[in-house]
N, C-alpha and C positions, 0 to 999 in steps of 0.2 A: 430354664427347665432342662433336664437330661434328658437324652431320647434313649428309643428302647425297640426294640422289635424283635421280628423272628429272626432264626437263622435258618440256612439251606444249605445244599449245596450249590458251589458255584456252577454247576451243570443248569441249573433251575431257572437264571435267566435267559430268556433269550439271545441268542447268540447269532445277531443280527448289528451288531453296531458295525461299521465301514467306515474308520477316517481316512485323510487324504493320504497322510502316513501312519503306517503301523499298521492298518486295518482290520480284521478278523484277527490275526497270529496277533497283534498288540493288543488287542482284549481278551483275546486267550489266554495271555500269559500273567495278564491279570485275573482275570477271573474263569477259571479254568473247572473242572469234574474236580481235581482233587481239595481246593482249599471248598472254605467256609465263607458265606455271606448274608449280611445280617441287611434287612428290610426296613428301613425306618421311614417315619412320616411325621410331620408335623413340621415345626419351629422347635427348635432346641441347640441345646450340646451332645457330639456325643464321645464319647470318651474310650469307644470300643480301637483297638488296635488292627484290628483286621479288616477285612473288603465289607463295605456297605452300600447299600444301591437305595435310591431317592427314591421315594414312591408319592412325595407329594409333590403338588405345585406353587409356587408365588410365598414362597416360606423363605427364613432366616435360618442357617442351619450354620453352625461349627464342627468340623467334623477333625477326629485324628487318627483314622484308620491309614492302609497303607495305601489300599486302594479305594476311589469311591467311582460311582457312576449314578448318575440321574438319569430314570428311566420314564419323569413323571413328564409331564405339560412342558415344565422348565420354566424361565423365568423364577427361578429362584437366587439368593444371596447365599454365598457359600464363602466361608473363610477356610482357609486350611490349617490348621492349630500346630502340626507338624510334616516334618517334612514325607512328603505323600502324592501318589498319581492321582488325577481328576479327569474322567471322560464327561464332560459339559453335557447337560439338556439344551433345547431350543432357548437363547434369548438368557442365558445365566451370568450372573456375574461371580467373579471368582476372585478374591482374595487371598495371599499369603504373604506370611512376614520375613519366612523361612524358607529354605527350597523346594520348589514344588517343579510338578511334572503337568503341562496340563493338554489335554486332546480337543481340539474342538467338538464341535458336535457335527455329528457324520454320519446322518442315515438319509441315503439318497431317495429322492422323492418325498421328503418330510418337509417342510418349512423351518429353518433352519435358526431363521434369524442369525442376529449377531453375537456374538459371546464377548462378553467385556473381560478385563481383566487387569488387577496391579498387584505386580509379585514384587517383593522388594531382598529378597533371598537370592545370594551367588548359588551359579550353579543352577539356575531354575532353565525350563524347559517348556516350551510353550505350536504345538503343530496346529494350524486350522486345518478344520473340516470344509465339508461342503457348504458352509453356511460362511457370514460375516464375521470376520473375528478384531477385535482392537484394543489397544489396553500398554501398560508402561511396566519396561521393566528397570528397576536401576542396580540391580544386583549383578555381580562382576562374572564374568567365566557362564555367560548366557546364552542360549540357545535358542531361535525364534524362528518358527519355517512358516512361509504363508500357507493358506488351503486356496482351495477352486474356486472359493468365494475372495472380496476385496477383504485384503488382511491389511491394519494401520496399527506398524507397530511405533513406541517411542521406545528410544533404546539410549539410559544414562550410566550403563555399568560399565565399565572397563571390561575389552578384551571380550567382547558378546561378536559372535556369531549371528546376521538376520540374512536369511537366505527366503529370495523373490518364491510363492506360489507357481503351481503349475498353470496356473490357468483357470479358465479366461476373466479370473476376476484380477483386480489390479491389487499391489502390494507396494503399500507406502511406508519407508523407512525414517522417521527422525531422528536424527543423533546430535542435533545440533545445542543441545545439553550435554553430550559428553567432553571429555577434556581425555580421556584416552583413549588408548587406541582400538579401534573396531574393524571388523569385515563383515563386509557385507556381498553376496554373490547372488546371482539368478540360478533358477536352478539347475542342481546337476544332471537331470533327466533329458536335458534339451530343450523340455515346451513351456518353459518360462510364459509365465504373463506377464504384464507390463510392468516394470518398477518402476517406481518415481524415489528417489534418495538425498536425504540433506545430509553433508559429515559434520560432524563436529569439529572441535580447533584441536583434538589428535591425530596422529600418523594413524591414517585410515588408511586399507586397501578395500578395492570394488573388485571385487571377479565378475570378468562375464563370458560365456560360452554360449551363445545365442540369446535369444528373446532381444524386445526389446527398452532399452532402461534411458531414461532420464536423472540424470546427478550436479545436485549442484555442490560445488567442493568447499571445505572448510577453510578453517584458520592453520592446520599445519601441513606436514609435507606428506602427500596423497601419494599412494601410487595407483593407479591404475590397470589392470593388468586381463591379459585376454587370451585364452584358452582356444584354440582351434576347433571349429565347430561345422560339422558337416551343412549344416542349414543356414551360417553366417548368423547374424541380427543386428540391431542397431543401438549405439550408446550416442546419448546428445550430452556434452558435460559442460556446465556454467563455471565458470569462477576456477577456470585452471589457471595456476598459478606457476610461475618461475620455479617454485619448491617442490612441484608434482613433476611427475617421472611416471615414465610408461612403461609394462612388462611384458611379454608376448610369450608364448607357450606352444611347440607342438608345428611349429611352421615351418619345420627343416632349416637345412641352411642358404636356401632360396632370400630367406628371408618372409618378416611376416606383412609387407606393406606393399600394395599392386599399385596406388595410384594416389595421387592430392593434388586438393584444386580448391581455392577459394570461391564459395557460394554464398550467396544471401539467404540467410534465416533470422527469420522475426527483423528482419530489415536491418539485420547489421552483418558486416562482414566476417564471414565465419570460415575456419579451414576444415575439411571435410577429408578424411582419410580414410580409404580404402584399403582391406585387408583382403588377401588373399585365398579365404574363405569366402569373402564376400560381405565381410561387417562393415559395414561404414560408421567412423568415429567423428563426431561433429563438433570441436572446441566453438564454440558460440564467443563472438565478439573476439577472436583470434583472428589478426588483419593482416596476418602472412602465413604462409608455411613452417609447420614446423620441422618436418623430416628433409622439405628439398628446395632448391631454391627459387625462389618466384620466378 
């Protein structure tokens, strides 16, 4: 069935949504005083080109407007027919074949749930909110930023972008389906929450400038690379390999390394490196020094 409703102004909804990125100014610029926004409800298609806002819940909808937003209950199924912005309700799963744009759901002090999601369109875009978000992108030139809640992305496109949540919920990255190359960083802000990260068997790079991240490395040549950070943090990395190489950022010419010393973790001999920030870098099952001599 085709759906259908009123229109309004974009003024007329509430103008209350906050995600972790974009927040207020990223739904304003969506749905704004000057455009049009049409109100629909039910189960349907709908074939309108412009901004539309969900008013029902636990429904199947198609939608190909430019923008849409779920204002209902949530826990609805949404497809994106074309390429188009999605600001999530509580608990939604989200579908696109094409590129899509999508916002978690982000109204603090709501129950947030989790928002699923499988975009299979390059160039797609994907921010959590406050709430849980997880979902698989295999489209190439992708962009994927955790929210405050635990964000679980898979990531099989070439050349995708997944950058760590601020906090304090965890942000886990799979790539261990991709075969090209990815980056993946904690975040730019400083207050990273915890990553956990698999690479796949492409030349992968990790950025990190604080928080702190677990990574186990893939099949090809990794770099590693660390960014001087006023508050240091910690990276533990599994399966570094003869072919990974390490990058260092912003440490003068001091140098970026204060100290190393072989420690026991999970009971095997591990080399632990000390930056001069204060990051310490942990090669797990690394039985010497890498930077100086035993």
């Amino acid at each position: 069935m085709t759906m259908s409703g009123t229109t309004v102004s974009g003024s007329s909804i509430p103008n209350n949504w906050t995600g972790t990125s974009g927040g207020t100014p990223g739904f304003t610029s969506f749905f704004g005083s000057v455009g049009a926004v049409t109100f629909l409800s039910g189960s349907g298609i709908s074939t309108l080109p412009g901004s539309v806002a969900l008013t029902s819940a636990n429904s199947t909808m198609t939608v190909s407007g430019s923008a849409t937003i779920d204002i209902s209950a949530g826990r609805n199924s949404i497809t994106v027919a074309s390429p188009g912005t999605v600001f999530a309700g509580p608990n939604d799963t989200i579908s696109a074949a094409g590129a899509a744009t999508l916002f978690g759901f982000g109204t603090p002090g709501v129950d947030a749930g989790t928002t699923v999601f499988t975009f299979m369109g390059a160039d797609s875009s994907v921010t959590g909110g406050t709430g849980g978000i997880m979902g698989t992108s295999s489209g190439a030139n992708s962009t994927l930023v955790g929210g405050t809640g635990t964000s679980l992305f898979t990531v099989t496109g070439a050349n995708s972008l997944a950058v760590a949540g601020p906090g304090p919920g965890t942000t886990g990255i799979d790539e261990r389906g991709s075969t090209g190359a990815e980056e993946i960083t904690t975040s730019p802000t400083g207050t990273s929450g915890p990553l956990v990260a698999f690479l796949g068997s492409g030349a992968d790079t990790v950025l990190a400038s604080g928080g702190a991240s677990t990574v186990v490395g893939g099949g090809g040549a990794d770099i590693f690379a660390f960014i001087k950070s006023s508050s240091g943090g910690s990276e533990v990395i599994l399966n570094f390999t003869a072919q990974d190489s390490f990058a260092f950022e912003g440490f003068g010419s001091a140098g970026a390394i204060a100290g190393e010393s072989l420690v026991t973790f999970g009971g095997l001999s591990s080399d632990e490196i000390t930056l001069t920030d204060g990051t310490k870098i942990t090669l797990v099952a690394m039985d010497h020094k890498l930077f100086s001599a035993d």
